[in-house]
N, CA, C and O atoms as a Tripos MOL2 file, in Angstrom:
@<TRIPOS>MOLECULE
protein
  308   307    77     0     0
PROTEIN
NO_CHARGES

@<TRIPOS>ATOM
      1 N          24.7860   68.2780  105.8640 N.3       1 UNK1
      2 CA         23.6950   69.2000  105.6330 C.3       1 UNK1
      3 C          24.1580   70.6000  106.0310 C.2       1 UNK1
      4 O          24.3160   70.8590  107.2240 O.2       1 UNK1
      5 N          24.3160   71.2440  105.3630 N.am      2 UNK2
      6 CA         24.2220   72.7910  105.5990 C.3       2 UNK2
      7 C          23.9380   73.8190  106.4170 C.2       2 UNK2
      8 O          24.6630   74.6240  107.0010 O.2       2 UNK2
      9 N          22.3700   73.6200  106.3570 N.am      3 UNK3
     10 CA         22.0220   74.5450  107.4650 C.3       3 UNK3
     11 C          22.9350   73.9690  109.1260 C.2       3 UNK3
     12 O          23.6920   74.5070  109.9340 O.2       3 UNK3
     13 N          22.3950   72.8090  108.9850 N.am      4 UNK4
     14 CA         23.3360   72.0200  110.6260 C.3       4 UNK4
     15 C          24.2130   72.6010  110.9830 C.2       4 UNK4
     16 O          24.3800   73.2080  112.0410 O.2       4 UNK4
     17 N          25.0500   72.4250  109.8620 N.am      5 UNK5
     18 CA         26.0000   72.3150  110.0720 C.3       5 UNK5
     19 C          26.7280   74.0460  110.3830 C.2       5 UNK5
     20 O          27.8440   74.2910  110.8400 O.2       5 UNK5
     21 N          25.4990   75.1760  109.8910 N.am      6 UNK6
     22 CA         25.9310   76.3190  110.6270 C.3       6 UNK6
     23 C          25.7900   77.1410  111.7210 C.2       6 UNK6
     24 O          26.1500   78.3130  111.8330 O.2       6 UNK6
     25 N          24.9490   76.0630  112.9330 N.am      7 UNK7
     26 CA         24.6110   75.8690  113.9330 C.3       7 UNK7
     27 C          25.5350   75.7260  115.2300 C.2       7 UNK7
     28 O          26.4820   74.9410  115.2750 O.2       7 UNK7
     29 N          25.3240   76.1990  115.8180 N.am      8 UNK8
     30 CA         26.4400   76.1000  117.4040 C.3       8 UNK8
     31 C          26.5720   74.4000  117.3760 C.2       8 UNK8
     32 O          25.7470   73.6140  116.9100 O.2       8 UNK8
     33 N          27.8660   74.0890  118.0210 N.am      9 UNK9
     34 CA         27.2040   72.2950  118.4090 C.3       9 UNK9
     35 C          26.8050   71.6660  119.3070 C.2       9 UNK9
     36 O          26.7720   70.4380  119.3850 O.2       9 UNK9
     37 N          26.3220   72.7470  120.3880 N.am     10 UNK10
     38 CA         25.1630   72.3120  120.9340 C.3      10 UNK10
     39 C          23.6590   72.5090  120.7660 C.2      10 UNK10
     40 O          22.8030   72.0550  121.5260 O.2      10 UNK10
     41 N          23.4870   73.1010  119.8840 N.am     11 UNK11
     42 CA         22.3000   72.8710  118.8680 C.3      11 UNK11
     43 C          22.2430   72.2590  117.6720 C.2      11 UNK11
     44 O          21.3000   72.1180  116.8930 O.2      11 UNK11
     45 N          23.7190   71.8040  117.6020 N.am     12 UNK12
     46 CA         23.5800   70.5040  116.4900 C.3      12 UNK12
     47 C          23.0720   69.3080  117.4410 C.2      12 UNK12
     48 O          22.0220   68.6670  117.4690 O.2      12 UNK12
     49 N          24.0160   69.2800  118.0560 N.am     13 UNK13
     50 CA         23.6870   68.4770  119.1430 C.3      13 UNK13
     51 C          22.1880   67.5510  119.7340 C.2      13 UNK13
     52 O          21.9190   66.3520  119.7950 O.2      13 UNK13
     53 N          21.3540   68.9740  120.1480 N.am     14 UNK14
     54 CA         20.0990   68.8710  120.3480 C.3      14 UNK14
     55 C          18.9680   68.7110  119.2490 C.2      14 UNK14
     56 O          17.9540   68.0360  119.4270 O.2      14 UNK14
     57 N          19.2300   69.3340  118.2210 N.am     15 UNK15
     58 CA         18.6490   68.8550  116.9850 C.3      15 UNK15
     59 C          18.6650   67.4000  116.4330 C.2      15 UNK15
     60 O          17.6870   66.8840  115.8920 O.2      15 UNK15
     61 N          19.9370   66.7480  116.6290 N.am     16 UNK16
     62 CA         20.0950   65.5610  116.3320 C.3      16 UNK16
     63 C          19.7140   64.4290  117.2460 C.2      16 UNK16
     64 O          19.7480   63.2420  116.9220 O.2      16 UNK16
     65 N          19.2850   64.9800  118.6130 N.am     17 UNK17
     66 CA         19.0310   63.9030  119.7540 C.3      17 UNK17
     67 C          17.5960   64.1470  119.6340 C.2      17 UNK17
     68 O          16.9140   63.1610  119.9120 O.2      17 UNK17
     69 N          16.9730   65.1700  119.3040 N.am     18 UNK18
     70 CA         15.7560   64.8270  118.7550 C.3      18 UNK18
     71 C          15.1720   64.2220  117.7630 C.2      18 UNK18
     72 O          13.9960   63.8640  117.8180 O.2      18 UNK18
     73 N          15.8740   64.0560  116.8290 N.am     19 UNK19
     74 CA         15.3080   63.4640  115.5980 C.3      19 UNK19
     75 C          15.8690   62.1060  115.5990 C.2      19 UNK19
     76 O          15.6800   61.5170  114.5340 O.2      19 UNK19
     77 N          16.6920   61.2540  116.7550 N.am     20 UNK20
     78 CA         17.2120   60.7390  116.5640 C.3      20 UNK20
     79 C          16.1440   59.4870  118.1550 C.2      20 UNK20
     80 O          16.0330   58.2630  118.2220 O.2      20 UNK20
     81 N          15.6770   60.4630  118.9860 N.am     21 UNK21
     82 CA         15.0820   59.7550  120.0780 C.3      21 UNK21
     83 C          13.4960   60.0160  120.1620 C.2      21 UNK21
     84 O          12.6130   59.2880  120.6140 O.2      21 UNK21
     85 N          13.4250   61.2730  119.5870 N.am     22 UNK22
     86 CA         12.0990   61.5930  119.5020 C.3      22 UNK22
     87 C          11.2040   61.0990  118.2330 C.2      22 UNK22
     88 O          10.1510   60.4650  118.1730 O.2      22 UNK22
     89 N          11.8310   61.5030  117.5130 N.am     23 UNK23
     90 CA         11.0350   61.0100  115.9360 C.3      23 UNK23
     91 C          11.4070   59.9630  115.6020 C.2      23 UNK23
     92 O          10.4440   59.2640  115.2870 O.2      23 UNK23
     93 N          12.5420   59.3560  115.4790 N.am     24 UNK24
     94 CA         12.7350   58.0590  114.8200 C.3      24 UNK24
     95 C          12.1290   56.5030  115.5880 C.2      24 UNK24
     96 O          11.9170   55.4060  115.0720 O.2      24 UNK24
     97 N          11.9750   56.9840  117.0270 N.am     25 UNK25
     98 CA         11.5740   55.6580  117.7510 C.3      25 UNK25
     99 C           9.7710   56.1420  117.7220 C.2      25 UNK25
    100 O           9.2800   55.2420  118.4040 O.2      25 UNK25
    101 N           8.9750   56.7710  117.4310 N.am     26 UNK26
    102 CA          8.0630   57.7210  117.4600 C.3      26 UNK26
    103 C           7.2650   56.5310  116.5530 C.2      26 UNK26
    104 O           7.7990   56.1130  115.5260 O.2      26 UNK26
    105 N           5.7230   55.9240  117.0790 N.am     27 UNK27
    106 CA          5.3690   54.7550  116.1960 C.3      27 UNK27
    107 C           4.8700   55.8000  114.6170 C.2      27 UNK27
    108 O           5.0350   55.3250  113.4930 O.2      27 UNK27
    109 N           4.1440   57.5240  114.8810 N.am     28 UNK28
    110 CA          4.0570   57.8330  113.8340 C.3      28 UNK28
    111 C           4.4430   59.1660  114.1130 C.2      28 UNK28
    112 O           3.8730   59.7320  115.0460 O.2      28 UNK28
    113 N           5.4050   59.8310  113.3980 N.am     29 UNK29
    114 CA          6.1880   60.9840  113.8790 C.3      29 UNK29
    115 C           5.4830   61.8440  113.3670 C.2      29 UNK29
    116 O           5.7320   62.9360  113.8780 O.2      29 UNK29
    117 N           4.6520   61.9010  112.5360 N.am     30 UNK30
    118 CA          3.3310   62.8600  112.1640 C.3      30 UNK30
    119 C           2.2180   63.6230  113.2570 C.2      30 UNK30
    120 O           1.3600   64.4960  113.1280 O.2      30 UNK30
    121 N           2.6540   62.9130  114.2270 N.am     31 UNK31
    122 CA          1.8460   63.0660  115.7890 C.3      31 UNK31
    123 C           2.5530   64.3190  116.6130 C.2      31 UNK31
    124 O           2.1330   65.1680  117.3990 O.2      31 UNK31
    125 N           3.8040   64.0100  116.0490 N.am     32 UNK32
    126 CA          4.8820   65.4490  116.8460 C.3      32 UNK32
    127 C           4.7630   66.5980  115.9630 C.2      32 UNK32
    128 O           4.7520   67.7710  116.3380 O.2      32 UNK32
    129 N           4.6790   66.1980  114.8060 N.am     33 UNK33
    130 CA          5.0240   68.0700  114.1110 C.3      33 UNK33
    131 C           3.6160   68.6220  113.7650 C.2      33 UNK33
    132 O           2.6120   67.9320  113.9440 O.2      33 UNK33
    133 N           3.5710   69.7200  113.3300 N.am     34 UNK34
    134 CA          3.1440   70.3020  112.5530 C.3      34 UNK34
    135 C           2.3800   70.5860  111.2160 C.2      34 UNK34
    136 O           3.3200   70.8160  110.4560 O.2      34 UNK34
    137 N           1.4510   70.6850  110.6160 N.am     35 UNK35
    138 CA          1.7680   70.8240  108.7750 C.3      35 UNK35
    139 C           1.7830   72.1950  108.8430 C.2      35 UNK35
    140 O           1.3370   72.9790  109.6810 O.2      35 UNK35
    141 N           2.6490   72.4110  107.3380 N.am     36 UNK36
    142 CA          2.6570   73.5450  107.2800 C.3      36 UNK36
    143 C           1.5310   74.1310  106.0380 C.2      36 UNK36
    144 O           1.1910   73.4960  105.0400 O.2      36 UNK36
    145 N           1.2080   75.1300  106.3170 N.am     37 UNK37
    146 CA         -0.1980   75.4060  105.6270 C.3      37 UNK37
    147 C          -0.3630   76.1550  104.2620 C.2      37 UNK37
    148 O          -1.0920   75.8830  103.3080 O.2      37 UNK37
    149 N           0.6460   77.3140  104.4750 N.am     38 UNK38
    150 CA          0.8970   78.3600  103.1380 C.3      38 UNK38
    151 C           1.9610   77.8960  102.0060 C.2      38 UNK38
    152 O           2.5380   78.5700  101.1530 O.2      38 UNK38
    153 N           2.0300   76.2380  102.3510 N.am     39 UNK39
    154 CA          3.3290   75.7680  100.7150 C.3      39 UNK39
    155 C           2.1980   74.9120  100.0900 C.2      39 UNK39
    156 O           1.0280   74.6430  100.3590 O.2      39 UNK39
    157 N           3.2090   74.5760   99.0120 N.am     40 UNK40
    158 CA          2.7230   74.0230   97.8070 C.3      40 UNK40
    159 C           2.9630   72.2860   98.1330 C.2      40 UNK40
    160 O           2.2000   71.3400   97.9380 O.2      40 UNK40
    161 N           4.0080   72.3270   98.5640 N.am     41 UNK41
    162 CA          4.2240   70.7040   98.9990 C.3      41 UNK41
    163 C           3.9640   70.3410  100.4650 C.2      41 UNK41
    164 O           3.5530   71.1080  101.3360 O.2      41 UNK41
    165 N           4.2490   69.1420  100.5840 N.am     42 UNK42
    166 CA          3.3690   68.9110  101.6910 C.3      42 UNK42
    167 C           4.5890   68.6940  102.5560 C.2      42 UNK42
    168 O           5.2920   67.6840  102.5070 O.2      42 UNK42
    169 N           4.7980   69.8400  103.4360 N.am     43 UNK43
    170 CA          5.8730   69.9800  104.3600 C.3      43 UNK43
    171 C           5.2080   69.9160  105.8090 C.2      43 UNK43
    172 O           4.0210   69.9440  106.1370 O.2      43 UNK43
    173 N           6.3110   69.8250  106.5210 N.am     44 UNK44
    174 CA          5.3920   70.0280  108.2150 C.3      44 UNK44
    175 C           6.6550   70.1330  109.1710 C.2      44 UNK44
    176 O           7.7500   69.6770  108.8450 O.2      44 UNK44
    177 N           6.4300   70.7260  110.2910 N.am     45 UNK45
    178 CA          7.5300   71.2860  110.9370 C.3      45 UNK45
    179 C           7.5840   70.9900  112.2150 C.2      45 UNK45
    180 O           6.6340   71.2880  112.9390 O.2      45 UNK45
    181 N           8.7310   70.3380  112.7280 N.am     46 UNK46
    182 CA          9.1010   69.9960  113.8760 C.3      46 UNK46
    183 C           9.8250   71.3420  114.9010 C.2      46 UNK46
    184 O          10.3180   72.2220  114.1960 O.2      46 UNK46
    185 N           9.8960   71.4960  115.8260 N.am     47 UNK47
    186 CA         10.0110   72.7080  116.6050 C.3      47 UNK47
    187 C          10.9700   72.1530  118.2730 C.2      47 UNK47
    188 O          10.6710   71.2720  119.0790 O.2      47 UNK47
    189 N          12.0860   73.0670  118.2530 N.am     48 UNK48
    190 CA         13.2110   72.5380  118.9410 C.3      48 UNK48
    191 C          14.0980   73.6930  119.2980 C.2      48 UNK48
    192 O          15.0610   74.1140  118.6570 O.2      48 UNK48
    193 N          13.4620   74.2680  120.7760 N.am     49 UNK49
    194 CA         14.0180   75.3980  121.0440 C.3      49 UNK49
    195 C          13.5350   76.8970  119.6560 C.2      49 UNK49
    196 O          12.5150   77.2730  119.0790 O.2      49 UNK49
    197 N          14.9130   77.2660  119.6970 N.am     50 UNK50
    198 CA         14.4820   78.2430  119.2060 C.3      50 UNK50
    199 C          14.2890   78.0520  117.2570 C.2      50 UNK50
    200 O          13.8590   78.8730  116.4460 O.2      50 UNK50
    201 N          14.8160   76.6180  117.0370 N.am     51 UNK51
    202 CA         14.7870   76.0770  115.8240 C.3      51 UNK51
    203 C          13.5710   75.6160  115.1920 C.2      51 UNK51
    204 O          12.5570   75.3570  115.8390 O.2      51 UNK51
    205 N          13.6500   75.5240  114.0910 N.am     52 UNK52
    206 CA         12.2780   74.6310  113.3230 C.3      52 UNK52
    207 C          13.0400   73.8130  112.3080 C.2      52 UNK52
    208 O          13.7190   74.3770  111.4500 O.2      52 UNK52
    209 N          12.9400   72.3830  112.3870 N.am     53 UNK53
    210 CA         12.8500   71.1550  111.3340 C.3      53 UNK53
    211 C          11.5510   71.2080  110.7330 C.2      53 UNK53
    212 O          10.4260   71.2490  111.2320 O.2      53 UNK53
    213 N          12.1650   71.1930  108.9490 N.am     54 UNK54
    214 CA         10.9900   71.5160  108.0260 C.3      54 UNK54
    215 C          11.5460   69.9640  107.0850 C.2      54 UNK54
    216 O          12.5880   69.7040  106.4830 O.2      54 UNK54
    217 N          10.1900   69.1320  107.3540 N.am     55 UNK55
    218 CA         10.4600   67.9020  107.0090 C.3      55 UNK55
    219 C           9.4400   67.6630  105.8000 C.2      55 UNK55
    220 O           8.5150   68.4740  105.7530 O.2      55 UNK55
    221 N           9.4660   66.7450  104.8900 N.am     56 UNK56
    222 CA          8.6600   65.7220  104.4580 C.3      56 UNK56
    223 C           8.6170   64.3590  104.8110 C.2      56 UNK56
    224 O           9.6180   63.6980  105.0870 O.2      56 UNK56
    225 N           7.4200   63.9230  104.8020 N.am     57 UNK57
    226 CA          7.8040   62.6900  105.2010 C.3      57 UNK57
    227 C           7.0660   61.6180  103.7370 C.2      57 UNK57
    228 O           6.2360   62.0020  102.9130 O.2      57 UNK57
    229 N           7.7550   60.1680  103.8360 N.am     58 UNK58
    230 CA          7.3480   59.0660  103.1610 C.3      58 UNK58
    231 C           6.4510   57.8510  103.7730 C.2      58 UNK58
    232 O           7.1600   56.8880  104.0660 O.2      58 UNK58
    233 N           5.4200   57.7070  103.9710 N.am     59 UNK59
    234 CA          4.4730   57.1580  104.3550 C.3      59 UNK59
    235 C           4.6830   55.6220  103.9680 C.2      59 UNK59
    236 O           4.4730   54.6430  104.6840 O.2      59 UNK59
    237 N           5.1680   55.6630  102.6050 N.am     60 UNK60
    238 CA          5.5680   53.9120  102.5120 C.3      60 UNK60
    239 C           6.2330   53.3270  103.0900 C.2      60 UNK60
    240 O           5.9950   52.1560  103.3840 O.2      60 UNK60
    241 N           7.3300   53.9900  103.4530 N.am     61 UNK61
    242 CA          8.6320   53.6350  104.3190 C.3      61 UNK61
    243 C           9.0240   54.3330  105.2620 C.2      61 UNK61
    244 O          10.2270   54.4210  105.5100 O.2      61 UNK61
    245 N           7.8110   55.1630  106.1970 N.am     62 UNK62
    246 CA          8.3590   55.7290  107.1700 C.3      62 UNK62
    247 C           9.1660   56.4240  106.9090 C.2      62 UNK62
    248 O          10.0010   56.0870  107.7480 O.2      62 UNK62
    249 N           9.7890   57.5070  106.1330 N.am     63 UNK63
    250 CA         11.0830   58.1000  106.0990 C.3      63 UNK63
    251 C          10.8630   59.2470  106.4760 C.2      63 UNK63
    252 O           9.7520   59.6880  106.1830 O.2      63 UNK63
    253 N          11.8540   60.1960  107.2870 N.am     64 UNK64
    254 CA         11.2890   61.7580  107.3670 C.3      64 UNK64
    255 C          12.4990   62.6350  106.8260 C.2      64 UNK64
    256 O          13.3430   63.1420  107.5650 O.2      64 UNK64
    257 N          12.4820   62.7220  105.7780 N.am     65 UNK65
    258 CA         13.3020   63.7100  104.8470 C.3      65 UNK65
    259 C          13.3580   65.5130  105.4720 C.2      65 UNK65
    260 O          12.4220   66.3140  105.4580 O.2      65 UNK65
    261 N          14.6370   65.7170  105.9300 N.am     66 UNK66
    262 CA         15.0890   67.0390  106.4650 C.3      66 UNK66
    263 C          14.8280   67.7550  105.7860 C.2      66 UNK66
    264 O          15.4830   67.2600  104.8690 O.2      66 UNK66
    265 N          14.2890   68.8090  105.2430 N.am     67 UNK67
    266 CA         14.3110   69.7070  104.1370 C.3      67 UNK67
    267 C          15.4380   70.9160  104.3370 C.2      67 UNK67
    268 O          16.3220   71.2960  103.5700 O.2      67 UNK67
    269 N          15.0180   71.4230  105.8200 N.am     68 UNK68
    270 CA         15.7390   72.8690  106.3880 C.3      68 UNK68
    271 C          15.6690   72.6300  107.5120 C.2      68 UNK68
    272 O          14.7700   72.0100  108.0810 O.2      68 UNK68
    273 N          16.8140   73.1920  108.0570 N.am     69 UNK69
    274 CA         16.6130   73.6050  109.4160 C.3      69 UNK69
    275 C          17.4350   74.9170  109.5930 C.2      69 UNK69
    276 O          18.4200   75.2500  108.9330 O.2      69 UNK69
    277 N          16.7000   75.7550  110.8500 N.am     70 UNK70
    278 CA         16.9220   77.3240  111.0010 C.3      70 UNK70
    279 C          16.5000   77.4850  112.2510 C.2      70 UNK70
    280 O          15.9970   76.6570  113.0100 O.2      70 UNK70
    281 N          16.8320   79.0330  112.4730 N.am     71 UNK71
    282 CA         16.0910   79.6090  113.4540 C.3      71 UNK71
    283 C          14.4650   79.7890  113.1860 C.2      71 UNK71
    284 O          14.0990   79.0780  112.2500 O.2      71 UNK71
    285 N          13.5520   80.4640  113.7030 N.am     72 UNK72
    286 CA         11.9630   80.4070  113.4970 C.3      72 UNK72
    287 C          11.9660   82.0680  113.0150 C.2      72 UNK72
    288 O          10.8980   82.6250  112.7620 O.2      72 UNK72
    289 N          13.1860   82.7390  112.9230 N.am     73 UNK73
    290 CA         12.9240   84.0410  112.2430 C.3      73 UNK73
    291 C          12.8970   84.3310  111.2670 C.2      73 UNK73
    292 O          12.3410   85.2340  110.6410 O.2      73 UNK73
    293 N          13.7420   83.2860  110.9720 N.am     74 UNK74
    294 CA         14.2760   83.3600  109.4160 C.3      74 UNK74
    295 C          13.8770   82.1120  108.1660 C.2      74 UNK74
    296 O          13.8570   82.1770  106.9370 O.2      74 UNK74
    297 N          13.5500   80.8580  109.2520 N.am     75 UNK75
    298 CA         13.0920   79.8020  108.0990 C.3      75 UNK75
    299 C          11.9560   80.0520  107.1880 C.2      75 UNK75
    300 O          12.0580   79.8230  105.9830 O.2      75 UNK75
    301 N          10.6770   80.6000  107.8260 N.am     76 UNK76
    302 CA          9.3910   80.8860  106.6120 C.3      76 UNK76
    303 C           9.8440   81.4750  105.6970 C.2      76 UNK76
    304 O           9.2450   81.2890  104.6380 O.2      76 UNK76
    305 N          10.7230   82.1600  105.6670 N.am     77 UNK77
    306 CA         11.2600   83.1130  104.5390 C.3      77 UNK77
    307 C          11.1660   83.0800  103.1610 C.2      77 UNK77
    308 O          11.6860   83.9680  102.4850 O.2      77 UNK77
@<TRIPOS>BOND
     1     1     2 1
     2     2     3 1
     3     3     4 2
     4     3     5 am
     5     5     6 1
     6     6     7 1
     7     7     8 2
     8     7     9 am
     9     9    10 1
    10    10    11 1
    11    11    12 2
    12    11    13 am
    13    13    14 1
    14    14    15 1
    15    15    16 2
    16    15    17 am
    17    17    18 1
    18    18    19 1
    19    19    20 2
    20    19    21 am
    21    21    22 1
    22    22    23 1
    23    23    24 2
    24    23    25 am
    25    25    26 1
    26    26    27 1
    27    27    28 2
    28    27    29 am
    29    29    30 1
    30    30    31 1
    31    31    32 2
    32    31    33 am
    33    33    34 1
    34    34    35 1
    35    35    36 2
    36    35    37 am
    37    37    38 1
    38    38    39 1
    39    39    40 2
    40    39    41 am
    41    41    42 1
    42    42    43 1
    43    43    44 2
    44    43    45 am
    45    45    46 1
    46    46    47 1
    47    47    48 2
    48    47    49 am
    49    49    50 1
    50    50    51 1
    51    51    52 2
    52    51    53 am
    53    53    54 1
    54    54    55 1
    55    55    56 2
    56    55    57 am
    57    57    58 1
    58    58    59 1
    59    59    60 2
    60    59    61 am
    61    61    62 1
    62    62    63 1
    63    63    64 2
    64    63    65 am
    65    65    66 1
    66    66    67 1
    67    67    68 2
    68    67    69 am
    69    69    70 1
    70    70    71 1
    71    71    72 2
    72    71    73 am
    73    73    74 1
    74    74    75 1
    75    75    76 2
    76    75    77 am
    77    77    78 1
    78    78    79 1
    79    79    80 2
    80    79    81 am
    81    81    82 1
    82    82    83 1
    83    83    84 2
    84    83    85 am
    85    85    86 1
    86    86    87 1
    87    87    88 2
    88    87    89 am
    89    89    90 1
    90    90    91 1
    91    91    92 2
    92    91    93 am
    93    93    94 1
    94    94    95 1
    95    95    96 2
    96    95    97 am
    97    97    98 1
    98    98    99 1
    99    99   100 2
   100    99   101 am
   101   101   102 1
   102   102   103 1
   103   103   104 2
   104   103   105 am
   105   105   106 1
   106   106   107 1
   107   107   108 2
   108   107   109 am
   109   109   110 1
   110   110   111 1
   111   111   112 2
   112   111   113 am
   113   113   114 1
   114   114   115 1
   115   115   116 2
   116   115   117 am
   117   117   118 1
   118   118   119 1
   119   119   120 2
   120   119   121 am
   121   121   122 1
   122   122   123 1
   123   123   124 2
   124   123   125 am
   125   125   126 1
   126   126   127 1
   127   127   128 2
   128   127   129 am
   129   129   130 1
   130   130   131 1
   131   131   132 2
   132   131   133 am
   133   133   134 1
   134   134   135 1
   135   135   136 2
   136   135   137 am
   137   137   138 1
   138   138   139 1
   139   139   140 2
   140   139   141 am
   141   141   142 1
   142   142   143 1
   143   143   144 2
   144   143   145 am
   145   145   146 1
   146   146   147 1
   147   147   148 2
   148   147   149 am
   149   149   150 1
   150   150   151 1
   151   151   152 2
   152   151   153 am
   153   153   154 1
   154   154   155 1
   155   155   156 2
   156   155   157 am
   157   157   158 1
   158   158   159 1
   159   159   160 2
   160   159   161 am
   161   161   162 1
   162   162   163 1
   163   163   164 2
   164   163   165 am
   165   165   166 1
   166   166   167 1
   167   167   168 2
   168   167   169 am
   169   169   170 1
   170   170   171 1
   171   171   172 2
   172   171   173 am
   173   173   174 1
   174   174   175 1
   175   175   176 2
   176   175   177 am
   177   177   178 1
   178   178   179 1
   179   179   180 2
   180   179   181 am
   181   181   182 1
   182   182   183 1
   183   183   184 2
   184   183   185 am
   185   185   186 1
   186   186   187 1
   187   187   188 2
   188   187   189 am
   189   189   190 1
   190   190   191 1
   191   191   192 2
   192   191   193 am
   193   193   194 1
   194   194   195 1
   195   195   196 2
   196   195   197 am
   197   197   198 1
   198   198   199 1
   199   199   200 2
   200   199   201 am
   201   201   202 1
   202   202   203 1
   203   203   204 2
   204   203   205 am
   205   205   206 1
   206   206   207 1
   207   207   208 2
   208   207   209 am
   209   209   210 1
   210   210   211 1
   211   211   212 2
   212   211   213 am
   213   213   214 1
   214   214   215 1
   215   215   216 2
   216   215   217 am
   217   217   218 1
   218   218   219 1
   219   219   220 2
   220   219   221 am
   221   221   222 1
   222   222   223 1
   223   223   224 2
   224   223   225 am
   225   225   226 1
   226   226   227 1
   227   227   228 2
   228   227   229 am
   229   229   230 1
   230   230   231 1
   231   231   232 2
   232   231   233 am
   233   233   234 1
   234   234   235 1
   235   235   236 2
   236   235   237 am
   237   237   238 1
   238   238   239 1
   239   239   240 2
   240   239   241 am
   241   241   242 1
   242   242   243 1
   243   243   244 2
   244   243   245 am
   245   245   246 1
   246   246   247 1
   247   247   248 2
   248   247   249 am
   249   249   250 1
   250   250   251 1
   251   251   252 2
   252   251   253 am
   253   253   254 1
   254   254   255 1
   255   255   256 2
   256   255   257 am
   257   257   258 1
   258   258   259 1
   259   259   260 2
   260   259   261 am
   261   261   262 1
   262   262   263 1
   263   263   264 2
   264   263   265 am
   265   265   266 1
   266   266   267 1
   267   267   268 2
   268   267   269 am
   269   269   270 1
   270   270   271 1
   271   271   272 2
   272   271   273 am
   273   273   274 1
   274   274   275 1
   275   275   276 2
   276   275   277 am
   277   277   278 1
   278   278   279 1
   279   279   280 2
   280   279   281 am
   281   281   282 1
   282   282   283 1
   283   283   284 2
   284   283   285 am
   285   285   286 1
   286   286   287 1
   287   287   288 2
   288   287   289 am
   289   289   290 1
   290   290   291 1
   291   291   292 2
   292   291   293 am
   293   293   294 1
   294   294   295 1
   295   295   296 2
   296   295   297 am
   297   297   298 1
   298   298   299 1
   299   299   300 2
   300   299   301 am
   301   301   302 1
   302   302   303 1
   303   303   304 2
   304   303   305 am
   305   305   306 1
   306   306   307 1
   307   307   308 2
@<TRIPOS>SUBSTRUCTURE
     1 UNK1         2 RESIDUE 1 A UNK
     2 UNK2         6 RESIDUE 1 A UNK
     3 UNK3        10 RESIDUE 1 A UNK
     4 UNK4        14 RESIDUE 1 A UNK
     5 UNK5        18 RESIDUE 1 A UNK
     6 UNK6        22 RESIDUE 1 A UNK
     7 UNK7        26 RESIDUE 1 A UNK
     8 UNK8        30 RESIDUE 1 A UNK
     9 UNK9        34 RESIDUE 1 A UNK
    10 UNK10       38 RESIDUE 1 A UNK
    11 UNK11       42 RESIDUE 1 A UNK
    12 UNK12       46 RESIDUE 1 A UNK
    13 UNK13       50 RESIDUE 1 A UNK
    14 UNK14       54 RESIDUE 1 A UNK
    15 UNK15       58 RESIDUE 1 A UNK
    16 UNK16       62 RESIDUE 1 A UNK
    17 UNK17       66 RESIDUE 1 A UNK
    18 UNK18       70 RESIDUE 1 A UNK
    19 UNK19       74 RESIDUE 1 A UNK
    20 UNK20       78 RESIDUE 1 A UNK
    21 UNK21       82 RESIDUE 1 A UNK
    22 UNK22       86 RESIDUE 1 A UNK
    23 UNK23       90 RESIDUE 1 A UNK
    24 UNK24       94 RESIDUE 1 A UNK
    25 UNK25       98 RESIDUE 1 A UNK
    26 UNK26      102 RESIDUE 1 A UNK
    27 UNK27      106 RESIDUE 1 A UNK
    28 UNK28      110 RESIDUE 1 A UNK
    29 UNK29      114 RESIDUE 1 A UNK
    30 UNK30      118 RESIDUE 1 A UNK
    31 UNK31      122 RESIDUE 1 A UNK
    32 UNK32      126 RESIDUE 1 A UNK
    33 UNK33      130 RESIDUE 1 A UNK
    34 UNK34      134 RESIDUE 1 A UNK
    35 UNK35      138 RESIDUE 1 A UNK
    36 UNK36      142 RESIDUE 1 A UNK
    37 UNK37      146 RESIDUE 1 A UNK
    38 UNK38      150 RESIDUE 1 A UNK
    39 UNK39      154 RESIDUE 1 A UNK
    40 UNK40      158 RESIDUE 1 A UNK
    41 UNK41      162 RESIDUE 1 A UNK
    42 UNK42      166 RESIDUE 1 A UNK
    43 UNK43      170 RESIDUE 1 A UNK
    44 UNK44      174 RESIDUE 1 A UNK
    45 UNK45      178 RESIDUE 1 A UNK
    46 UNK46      182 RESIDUE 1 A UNK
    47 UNK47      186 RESIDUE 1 A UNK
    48 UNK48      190 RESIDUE 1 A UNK
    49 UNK49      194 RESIDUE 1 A UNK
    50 UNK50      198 RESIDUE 1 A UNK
    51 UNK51      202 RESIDUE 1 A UNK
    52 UNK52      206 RESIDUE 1 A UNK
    53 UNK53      210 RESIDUE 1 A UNK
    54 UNK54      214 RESIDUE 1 A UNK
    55 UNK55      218 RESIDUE 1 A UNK
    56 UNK56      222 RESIDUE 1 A UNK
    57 UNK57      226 RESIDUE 1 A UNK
    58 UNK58      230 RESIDUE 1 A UNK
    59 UNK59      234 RESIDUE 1 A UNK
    60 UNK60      238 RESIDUE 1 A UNK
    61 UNK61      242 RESIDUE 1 A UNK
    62 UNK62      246 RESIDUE 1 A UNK
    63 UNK63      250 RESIDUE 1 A UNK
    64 UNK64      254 RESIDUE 1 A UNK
    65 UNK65      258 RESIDUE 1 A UNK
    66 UNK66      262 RESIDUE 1 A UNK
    67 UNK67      266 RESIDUE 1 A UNK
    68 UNK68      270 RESIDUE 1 A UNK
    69 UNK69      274 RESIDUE 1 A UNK
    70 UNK70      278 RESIDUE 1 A UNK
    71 UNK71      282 RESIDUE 1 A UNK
    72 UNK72      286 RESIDUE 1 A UNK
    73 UNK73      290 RESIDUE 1 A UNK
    74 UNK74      294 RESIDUE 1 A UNK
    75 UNK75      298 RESIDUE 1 A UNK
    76 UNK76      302 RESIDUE 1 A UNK
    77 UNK77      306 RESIDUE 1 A UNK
């Protein structure tokens, strides 16, 4: 992934131990983020330091699809 991957790696790091301990063992990870209000699709945003995970998620199968991840200055953009 891209954005990640242009991230210090200790904020890869921490990004990934969150989504990896926080959300994935999480009985509904919809409880941790966000929605986001001014899009068209139905996005919602997880928040991690100075970062924001902009996810969708799949309700049939539990899945939480990464969309972006950034700083919070620059992701609404």
């Amino acid at each position: 992934m891209k954005d990640i991957e242009r991230l210090s790696t200790k904020d890869q790091r921490r990004i990934v131990e969150f989504l990896h301990q926080r959300v994935s063992s999480h009985p509904n990870p919809k409880t941790l983020a966000k929605r986001l209000v001014a899009t068209e699709e139905d996005a919602w945003r997880f928040r991690v330091g100075d970062y924001r995970i902009i996810t969708q998620f799949q309700d049939s199968r539990l899945v939480v699809l990464v969309v972006e991840v950034g700083n919070r200055r620059e992701i609404y953009r």
